[in-house]
C-alpha positions in Angstrom: 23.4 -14.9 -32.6 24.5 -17.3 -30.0 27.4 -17.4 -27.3 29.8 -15.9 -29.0 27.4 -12.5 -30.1 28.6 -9.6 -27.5 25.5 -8.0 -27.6 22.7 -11.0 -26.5 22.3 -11.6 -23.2 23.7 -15.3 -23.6 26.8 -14.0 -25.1 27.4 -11.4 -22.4 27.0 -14.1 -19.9 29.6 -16.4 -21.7 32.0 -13.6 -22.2 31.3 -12.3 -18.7 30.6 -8.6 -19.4 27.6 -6.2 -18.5 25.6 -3.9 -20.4 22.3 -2.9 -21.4 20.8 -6.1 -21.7 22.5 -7.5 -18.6 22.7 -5.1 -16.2 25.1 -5.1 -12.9 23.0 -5.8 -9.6 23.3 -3.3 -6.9 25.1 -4.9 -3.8 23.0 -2.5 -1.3 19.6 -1.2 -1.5 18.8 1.9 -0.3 17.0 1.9 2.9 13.6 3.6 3.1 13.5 6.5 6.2 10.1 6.2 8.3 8.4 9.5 8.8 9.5 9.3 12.5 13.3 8.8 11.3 12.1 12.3 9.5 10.7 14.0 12.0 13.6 14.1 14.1 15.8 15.0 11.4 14.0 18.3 10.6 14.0 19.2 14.7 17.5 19.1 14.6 
């Protein structure tokens, strides 16, 4: 259980992959809608 071992996290990092144990990070985040923003969604 080292570097080489696909399935630690220190092996996925070496090898480069992504899994369970090293998941991919989101580029965006999802933008939380104020209850204004709402409002004038539901007039429409």
């Amino acid at each position: 259980m080292g570097r080489g071992d696909k399935k630690t996290k220190r092996g996925k990092i070496a090898i480069g992959t992504h899994g369970k144990l090293r998941p991919k990070r989101k580029k965006f985040k999802v933008k939380p809608t104020t209850m204004a923003e709402q409002e004038k969604k539901e007039l429409q």
